[in-house]
C-alpha positions, 0 to 999 in steps of 0.5 A: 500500500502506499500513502505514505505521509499517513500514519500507519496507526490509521487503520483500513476499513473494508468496504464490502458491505452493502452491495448493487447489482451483481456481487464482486466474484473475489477479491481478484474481481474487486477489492476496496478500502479506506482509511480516515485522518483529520487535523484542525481544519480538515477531513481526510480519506483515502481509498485503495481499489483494486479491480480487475476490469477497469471501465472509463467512460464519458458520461457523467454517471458514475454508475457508468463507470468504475467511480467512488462516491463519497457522502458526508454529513458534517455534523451528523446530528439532524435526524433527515438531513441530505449528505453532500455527495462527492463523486470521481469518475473513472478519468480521475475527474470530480462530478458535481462537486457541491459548492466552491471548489475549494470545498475538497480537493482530491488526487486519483494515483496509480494504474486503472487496475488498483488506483488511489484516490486521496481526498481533503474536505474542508470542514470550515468551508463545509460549515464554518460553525464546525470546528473539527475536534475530537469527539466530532461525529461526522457521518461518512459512507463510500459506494465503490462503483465497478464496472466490468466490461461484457456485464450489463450493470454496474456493481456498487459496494459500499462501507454501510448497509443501506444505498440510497444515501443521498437524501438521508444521512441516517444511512451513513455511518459514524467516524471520529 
């Protein structure tokens, strides 16, 4: 694994959970983590794919393509509040990325077949009353987007149990 400059003591989290479409076969088909960092300012995750069949394409779906969709809820204390999504498609390139740019920034490393995305979200730009401390809890789930090519549908995995995460923040799970 690479990311160096994080602490090895973060630990990796398996997203193998909640599943869409047809099941990876093995973990040669499709294999995928995450781990999470913070300091005062910001909220940093990274994610490790490892697929075996690399799909890019040109339509801003990322169920049209092997993607990572990331949702956060920053405060993650209403009971039915939308989480804002962050997508990177296949190419390395943002989907509707909410507000300023300046909201996330984000890196896509590596071969198609295992790639890296590294990502830092601003959480006083998010939500300037926030201050990132510990004890903070911040709603987070991951749907890992693969396409195979020669299969019909897309398959999406994610951290927590339950899709449909963009209207509901009750469907994400809890860090920090």
């Amino acid at each position: 694994r690479s990311f160096s400059d994080w602490p090895s003591s973060l630990p990796w989290y398996s997203i193998e959970r909640g599943s869409s479409g047809q099941r990876p076969h093995d973990a040669n088909d499709f294999e995928a983590s995450f781990r999470v960092g913070y300091d005062q300012h910001a909220l940093y995750v990274a994610v490790q794919v490892r697929d075996e069949s690399f799909v890019d394409t040109v339509d801003l779906n990322p169920m049209s393509q092997d993607s990572c969709s990331i949702f956060l809820d920053v405060q993650h204390i209403a009971e039915r509040t939308a989480p804002i999504q962050f997508d990177i498609l296949g190419n390395g390139s943002p989907r509707r990325a909410p507000g300023p740019a300046a909201f996330w920034s984000y890196q896509r490393k590596g071969p198609q077949h295992c790639y890296e995305d590294e990502m830092r979200f601003d959480i006083q730009r998010i939500r300037p009353q926030v201050k990132v401390t510990p004890g903070l809890v911040v709603g987070l789930d991951l749907i890992i987007w693969d396409r195979d090519s020669g299969h019909q549908g897309p398959t999406g995995v994610s951290w927590g149990p339950i899709f449909r995460k963009h209207g509901c923040s009750d469907r994400l799970g809890d860090i920090l």
